[in-house]
C-alpha distance (Angstrom), angle and dihedral (degrees) to the residues before:
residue distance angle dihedral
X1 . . .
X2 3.66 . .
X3 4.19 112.2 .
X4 4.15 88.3 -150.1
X5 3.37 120.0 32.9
X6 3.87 112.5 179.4
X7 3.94 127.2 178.2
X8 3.93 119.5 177.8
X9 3.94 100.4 -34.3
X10 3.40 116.3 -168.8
X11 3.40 132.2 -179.2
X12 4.35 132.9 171.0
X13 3.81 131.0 -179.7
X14 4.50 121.1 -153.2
X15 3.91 101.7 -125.2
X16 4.24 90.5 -170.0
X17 4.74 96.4 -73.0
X18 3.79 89.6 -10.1
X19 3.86 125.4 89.8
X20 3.47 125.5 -157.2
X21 3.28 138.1 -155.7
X22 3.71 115.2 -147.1
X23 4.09 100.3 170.2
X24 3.70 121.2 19.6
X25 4.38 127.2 -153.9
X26 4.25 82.6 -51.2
X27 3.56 110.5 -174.9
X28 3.81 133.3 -165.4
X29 3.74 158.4 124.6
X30 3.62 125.4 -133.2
X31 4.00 109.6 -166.4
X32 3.84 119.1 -165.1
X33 3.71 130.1 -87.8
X34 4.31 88.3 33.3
X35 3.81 120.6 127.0
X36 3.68 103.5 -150.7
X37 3.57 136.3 173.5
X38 3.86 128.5 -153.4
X39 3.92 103.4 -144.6
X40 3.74 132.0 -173.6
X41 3.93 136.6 108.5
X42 3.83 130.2 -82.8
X43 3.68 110.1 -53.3
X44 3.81 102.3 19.3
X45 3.49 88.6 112.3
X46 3.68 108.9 -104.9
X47 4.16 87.2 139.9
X48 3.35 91.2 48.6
X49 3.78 91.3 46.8
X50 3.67 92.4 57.5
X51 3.57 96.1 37.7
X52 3.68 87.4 63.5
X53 3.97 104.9 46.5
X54 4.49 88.7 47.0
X55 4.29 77.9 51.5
X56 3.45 92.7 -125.1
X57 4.07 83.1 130.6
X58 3.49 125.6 42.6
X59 4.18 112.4 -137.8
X60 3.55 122.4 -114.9
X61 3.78 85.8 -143.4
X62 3.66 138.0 -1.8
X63 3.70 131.3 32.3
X64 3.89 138.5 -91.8
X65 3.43 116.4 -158.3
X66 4.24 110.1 -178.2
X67 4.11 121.4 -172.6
X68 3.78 79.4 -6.0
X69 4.09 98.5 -63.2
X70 3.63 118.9 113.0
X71 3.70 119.6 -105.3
X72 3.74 95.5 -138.4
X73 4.10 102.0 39.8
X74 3.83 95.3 21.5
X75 4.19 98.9 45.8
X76 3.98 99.8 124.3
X77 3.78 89.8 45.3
X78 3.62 91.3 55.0
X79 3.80 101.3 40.4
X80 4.43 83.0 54.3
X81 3.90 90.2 52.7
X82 3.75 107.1 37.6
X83 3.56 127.3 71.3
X84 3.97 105.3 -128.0
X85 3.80 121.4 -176.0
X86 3.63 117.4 -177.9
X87 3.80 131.2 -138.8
X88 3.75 90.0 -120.1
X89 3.87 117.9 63.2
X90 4.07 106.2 -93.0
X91 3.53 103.7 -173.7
X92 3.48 133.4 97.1
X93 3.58 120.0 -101.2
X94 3.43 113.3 -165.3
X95 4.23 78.6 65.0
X96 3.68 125.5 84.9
X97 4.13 123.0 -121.4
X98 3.98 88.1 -92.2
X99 3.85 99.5 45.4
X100 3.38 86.7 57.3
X101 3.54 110.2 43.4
X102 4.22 78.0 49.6
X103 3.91 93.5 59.0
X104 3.79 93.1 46.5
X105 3.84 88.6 42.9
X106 3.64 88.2 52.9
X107 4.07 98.7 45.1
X108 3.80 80.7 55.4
X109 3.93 89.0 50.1
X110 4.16 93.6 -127.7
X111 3.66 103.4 144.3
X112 4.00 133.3 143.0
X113 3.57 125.1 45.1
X114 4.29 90.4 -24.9
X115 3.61 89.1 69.0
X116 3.99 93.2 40.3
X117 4.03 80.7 50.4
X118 3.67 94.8 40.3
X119 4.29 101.6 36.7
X120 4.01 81.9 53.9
X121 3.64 91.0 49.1
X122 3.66 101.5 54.1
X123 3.52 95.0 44.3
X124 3.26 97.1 60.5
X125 3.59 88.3 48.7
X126 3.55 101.5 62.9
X127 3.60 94.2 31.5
X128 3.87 93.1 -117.1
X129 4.38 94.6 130.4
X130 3.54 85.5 104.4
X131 3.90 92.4 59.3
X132 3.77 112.8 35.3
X133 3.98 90.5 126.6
X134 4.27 100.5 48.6
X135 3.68 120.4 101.2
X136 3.57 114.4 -97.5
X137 3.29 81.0 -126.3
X138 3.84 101.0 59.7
X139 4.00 91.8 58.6
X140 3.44 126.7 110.0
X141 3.89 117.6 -114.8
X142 3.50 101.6 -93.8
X143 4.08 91.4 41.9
X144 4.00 82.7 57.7
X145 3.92 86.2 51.5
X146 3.63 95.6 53.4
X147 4.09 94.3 45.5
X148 4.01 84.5 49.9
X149 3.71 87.2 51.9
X150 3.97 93.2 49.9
X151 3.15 92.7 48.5
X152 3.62 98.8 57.1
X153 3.45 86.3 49.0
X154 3.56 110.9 57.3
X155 3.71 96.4 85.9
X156 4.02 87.2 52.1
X157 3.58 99.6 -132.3
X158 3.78 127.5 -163.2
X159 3.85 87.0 -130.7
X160 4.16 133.9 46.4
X161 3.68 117.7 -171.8
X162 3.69 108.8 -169.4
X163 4.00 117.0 -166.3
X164 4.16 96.0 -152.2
X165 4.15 90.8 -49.1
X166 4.05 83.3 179.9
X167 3.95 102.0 54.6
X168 3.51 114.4 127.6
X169 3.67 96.9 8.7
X170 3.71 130.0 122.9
X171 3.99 124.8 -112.6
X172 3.38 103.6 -101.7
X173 4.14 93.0 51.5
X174 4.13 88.5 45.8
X175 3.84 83.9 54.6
X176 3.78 86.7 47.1
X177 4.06 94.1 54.1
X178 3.54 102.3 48.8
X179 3.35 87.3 38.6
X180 3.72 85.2 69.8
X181 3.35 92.6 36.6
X182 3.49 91.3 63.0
X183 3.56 95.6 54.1
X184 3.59 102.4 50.5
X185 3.64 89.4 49.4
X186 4.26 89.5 56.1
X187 4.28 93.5 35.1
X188 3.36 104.8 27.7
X189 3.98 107.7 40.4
X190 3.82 89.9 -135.9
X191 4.04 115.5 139.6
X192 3.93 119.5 -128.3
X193 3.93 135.2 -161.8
X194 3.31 115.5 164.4
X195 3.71 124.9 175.0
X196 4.22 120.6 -137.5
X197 3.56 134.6 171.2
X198 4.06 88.0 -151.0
X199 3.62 97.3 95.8
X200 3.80 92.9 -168.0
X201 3.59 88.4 83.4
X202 3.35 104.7 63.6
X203 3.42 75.8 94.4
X204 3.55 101.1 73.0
X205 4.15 88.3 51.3
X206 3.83 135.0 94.7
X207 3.38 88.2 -142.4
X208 3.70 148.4 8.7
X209 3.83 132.6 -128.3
X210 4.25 102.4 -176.7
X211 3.62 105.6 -169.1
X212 4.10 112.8 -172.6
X213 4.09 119.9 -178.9
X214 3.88 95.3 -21.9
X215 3.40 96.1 -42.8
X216 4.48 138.5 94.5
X217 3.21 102.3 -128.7
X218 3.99 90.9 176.7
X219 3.75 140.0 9.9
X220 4.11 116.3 -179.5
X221 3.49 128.9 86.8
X222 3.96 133.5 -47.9
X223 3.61 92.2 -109.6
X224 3.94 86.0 59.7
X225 4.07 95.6 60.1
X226 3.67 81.5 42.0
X227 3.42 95.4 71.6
X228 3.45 98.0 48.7
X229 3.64 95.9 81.6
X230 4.02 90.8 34.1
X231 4.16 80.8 107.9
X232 3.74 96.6 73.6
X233 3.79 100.7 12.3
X234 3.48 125.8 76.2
X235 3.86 97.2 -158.2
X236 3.69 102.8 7.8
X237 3.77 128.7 -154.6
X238 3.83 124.6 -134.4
X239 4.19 79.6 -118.8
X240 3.81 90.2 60.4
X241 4.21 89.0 38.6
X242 3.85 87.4 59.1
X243 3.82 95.5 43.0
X244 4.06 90.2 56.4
X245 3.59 88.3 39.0
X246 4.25 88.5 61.0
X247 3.65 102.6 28.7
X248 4.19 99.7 25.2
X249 3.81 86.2 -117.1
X250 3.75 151.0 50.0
X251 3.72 119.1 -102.9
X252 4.37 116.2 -122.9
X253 3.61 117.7 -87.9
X254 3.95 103.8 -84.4
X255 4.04 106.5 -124.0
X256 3.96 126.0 162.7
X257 3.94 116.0 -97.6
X258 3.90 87.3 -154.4
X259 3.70 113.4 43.2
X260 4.29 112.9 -150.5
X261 4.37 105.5 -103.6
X262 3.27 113.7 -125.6
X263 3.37 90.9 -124.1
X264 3.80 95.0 52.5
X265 4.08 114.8 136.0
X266 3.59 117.4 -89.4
X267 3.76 107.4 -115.9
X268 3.71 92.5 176.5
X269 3.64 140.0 38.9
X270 3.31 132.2 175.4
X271 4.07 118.7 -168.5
X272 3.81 128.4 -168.7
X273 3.94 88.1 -34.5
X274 3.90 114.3 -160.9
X275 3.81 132.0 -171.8
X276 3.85 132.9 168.3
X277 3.29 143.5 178.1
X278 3.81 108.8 -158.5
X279 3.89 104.5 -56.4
X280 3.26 97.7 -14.2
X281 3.36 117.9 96.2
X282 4.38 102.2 -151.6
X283 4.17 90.0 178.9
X284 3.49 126.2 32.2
X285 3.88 120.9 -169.6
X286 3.56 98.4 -50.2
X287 4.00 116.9 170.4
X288 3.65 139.0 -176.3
X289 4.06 145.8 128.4
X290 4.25 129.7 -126.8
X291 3.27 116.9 -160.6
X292 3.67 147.4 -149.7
X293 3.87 113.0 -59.5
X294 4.03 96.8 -1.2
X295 3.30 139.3 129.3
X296 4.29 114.5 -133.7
X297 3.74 120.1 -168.9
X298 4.01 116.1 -154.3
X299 3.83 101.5 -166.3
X300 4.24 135.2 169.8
X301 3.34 143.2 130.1
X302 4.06 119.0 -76.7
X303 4.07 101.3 -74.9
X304 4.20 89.8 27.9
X305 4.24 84.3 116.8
X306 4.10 86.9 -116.9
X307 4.04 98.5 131.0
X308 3.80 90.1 36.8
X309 4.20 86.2 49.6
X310 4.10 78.4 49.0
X311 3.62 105.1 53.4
X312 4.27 87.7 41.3
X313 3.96 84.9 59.1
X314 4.23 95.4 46.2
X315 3.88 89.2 46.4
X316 4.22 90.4 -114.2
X317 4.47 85.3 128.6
X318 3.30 138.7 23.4
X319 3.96 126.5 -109.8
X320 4.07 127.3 -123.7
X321 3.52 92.6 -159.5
X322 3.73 144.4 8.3
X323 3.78 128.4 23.6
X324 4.05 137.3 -98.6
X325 3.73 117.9 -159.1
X326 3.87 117.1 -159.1
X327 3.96 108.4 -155.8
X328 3.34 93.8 -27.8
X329 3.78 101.5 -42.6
X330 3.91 130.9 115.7
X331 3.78 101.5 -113.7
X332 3.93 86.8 -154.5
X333 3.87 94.7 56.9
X334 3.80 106.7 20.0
X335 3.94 102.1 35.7
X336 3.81 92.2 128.7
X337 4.14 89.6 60.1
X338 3.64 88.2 43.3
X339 3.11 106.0 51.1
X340 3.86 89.2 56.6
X341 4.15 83.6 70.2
X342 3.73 85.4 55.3
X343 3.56 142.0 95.4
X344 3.81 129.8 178.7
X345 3.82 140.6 -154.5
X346 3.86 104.5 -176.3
X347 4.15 118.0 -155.0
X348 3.48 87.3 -119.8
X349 3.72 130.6 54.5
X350 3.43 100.5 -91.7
X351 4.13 102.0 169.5
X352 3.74 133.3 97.2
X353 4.26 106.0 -68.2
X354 3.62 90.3 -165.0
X355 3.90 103.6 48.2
X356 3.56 117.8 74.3
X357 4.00 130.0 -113.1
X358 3.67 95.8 -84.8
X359 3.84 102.9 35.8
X360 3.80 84.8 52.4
X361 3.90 87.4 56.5
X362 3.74 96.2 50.1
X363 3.46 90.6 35.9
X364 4.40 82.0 65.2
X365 3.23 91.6 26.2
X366 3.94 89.0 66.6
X367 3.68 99.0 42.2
X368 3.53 86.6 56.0
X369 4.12 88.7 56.9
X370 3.86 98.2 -113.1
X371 3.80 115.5 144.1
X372 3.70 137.9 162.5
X373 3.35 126.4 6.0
X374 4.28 92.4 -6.8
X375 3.71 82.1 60.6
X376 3.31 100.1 56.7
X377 3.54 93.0 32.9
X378 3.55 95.6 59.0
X379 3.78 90.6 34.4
X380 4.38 86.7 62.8
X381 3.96 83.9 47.8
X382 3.47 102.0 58.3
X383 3.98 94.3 34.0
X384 3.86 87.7 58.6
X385 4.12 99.2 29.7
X386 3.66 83.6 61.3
X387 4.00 109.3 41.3
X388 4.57 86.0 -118.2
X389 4.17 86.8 119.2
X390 4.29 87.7 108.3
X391 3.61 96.8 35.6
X392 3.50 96.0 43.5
X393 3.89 92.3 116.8
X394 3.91 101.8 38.8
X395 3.83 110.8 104.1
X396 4.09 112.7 -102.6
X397 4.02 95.2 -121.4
X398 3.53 82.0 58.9
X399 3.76 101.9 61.6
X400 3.83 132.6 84.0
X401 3.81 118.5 -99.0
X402 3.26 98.6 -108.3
X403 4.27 96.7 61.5
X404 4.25 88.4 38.0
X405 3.91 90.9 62.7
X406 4.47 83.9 41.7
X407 3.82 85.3 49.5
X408 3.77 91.9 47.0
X409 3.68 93.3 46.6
X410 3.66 88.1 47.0
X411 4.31 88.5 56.9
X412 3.52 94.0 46.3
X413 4.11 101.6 51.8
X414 4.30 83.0 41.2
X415 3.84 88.2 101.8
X416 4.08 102.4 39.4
X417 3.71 101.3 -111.1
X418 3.81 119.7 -161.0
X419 3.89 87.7 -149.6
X420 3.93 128.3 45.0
X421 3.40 133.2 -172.2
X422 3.75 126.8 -166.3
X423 3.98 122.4 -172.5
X424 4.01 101.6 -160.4
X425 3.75 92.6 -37.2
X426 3.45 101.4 169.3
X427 4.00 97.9 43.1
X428 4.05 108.8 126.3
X429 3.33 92.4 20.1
X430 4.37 129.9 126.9
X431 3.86 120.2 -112.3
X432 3.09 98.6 -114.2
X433 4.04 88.7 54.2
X434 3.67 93.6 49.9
X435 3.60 88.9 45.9
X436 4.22 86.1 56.3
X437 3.88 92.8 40.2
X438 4.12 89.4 50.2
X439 3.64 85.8 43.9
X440 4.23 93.8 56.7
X441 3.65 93.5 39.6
X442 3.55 89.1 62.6
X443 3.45 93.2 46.2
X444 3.42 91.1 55.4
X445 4.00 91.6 43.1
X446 3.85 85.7 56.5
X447 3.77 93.9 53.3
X448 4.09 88.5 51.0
X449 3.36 106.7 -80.7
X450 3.46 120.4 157.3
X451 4.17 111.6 -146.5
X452 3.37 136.6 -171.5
X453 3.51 117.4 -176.4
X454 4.04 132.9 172.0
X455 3.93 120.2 -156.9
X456 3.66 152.3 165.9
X457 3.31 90.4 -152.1
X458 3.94 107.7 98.2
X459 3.87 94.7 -172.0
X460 3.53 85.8 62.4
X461 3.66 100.1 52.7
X462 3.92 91.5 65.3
X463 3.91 87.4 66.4
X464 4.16 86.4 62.4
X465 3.72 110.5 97.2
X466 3.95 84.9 -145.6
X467 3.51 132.2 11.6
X468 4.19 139.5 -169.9
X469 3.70 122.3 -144.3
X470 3.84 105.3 -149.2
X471 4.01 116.1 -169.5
X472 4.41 117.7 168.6
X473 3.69 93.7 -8.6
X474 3.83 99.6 -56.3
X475 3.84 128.3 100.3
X476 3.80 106.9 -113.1
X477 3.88 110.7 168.3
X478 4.08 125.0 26.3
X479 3.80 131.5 175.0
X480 4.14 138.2 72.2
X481 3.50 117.2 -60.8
X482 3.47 98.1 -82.7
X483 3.90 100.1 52.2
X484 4.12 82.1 48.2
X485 3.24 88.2 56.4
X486 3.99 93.3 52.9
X487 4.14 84.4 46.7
X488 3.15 92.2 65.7
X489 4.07 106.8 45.0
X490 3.73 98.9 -84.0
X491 4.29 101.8 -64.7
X492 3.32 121.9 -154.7
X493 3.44 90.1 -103.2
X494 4.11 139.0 -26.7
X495 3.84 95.7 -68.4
X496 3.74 99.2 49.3
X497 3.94 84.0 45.0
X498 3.93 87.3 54.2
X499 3.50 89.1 53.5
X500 3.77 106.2 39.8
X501 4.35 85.4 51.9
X502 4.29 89.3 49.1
X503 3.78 89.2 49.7
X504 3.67 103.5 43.1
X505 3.78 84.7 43.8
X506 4.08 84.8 56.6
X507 3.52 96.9 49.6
């Protein structure tokens, strides 16, 4: 019997006049002992998707029929036998890792020695025995990931259905997940699809579901999409695959036009930075310089003290130790003439839900003191720069991921800073987006831009002209790609080298 059985589904949300359709006639099968993943950007209706076959939506059109129950009819049944982990965290925080994984363990009435047998199991299997008594709360990203996943497993269902369980997290915990994925798939029997936006790994699947505005475009396996951009790539990527399967083609290689000097002013310095929390010390002494017109990746795992290195340099926390200097001014004194150098794109959405595209933009656009016909001007520029012209008058809690982090890039170049800092700020978003956002930041880079960026994206990292590797609050690798690469022991290529520095650093 077929796990997933899907026939025409159709699904469509009323955004005030406009209707929208989320999920459009998708049809598939999904047979047992398959680990498939459902990938596509934000908004192509991977949510919605998933929503759908756990019958938490009912379908405009079309059925759903999961572990042969219908989705519409049949919803409690389903929602008691599948394991369902949703993109945001679902646990409860104020509980620690094993008073959670008891509450879901009694919901799914396992009790006695099977959930002795079973608790033990899945602790060991995401590596979380050390932490049964912290707050759900207190773990890092991918830790929350992992408890999610045990938790959906403790019932051992024949199916998963995992709303992006690796968003947000670093590459060595993604690894980590689908690692364990993979094995409970080949031990355990149990059925997987699991829906990302990373399309990297597509490689770690069976089989791949691509979903694009509503719509599969493709079902087969990785290898398949692959191939599609074997004409102008010698080793393609699944990334590049899915960009000639949209546009019929792979975009050029991005490079800068204006390489950073040397001898380019520092417009940044950071010097012996400190930062705790309580005892524990989050960054330790870290130090290094950005200068004019260059691009400066901060990267780590989830815990490394990156983002909390990040908000020190924007101004967002204080410091315990050490100083940073934005174009020449003393954060700690002058952070109100700094910060008029700066602009911000936060890893969360951080702009006004309820205000629409536009009134969000002159909403920044006047706390940044433009007026008149600058306003507007700029206004028109960041509108058209980043493709928000028709949804200019929908509110921003209403749009997809992907065009929230192009409207909030779009506030925060409104008043021409000379320094930019971007926390994850292409996360969620399409290849072909990334590819345009990449593309702009080094336009602005080659005009003098300074840019700081943080991301989980490796492949982006090589487009920094320097990079530091952060791991337990300390700095532990520095350099462009290549000299990372050296750091390391000469990796295959920037990733690997990302990952053999983190783990030698754990050891």
């Amino acid at each position: 019997m077929n796990l997933i059985d899907c026939k025409h589904l159709t699904k469509t949300f009323k955004e005030g006049r406009e209707t929208i359709t989320a999920v459009a006639d998708v049809s598939f099968t999904l047979a047992p002992g398959q680990l498939a993943g459902l990938l596509g950007p934000d908004g192509a209706g991977k949510t919605t998707l998933m929503r759908l076959l756990c019958g938490l939506y009912r379908p405009d059109s079309g059925t759903a029929r999961v572990l042969e129950l219908d989705s519409v009819r049949e919803s409690g049944l389903i929602q008691s036998r599948v394991g369902y982990m949703p993109q945001k965290f679902g646990l409860y925080e104020n509980m620690t890792v094993a008073e959670n994984l008891n509450l879901y363990a009694k919901l799914h009435a396992v009790r006695g020695p099977e959930y002795e047998t079973r608790f033990s199991q899945l602790l060991n299997m995401t590596h979380l025995d050390a932490f049964t008594g912290r707050m759900a709360g207190q773990l890092s990203g991918g830790m929350k990931q992992k408890l999610a996943l045990a938790c959906a497993l403790i019932a051992r269902p024949k199916l998963l259905l995992l709303d992006e369980p690796t968003v947000g997290v670093d590459i060595l915990s993604r690894r980590e997940l689908w690692a364990i994925l993979r094995r409970i798939v080949d031990t355990e029997g149990t059925s997987v699809l699991a829906s990302t936006s990373y399309m990297d790994e597509a490689n770690f699947c069976d089989r791949t579901l691509v979903l694009f505005e509503g719509k599969l475009i493709a079902d087969c396996e990785p290898a398949e999409i692959r191939k599609r951009a074997s004409d102008v790539c010698v080793e393609p990527t699944f990334e590049q695959g899915f960009q000639a399967l949209i546009t019929g083609t792979v975009p050029e290689p991005l490079a800068r036009k204006v390489p950073v000097a040397s001898d380019s002013p520092v417009v940044i310095r950071v010097e012996n930075l400190v930062k705790r929390f309580g005892r524990f010390t989050a960054v330790n002494g870290v130090s290094f310089e950005v200068r004019r017109g260059e691009i400066f990746g901060l990267l780590g795992a989830n815990g490394a003290g990156k983002t909390t290195t990040f908000r020190a340099m924007c101004g967002l926390s204080s410091s315990d130790g050490g100083r940073v200097e934005i174009a020449g001014l003393d954060l700690a004194k002058e952070a109100k003439t700094a910060w008029n150098q700066i602009g911000f794109v936060a890893q969360k959405f951080s702009l006004y839900s309820d205000l629409s595209v536009r009134q969000n933009m002159e909403f920044f656009g006047g706390v940044y003191g433009l007026t008149g016909e600058k306003r507007e001007e700029r206004l028109h520029w960041g509108l058209t720069t980043f493709d928000l012209e028709s949804l200019a008058d929908r509110d921003a809690g209403k749009l997809s991921m992907g065009y929230k982090r192009r409207l909030a890039m779009a506030c925060a170049l409104l008043h021409e800073p000379s320094i930019l800092f971007l926390d994850e700020a292409t996360s969620g978003a399409d290849p072909l987006a990334r590819y345009e956002f990449w593309k702009l930041i080094m336009q602005l880079a080659d005009s003098g831009v300074a840019i700081v960026v943080t991301t989980h994206f490796l492949d982006e990292a090589r487009f920094c002209d320097r990079m530091l590797i952060m791991q337990d609050g300390s700095a532990v690798a520095s350099g462009n790609a290549d000299e990372i690469i050296a750091q390391s022991g000469n990796a295959p290529n920037l990733e690997e080298a990302f990952v053999r520095i983190i783990q030698e650093k754990q050891q």
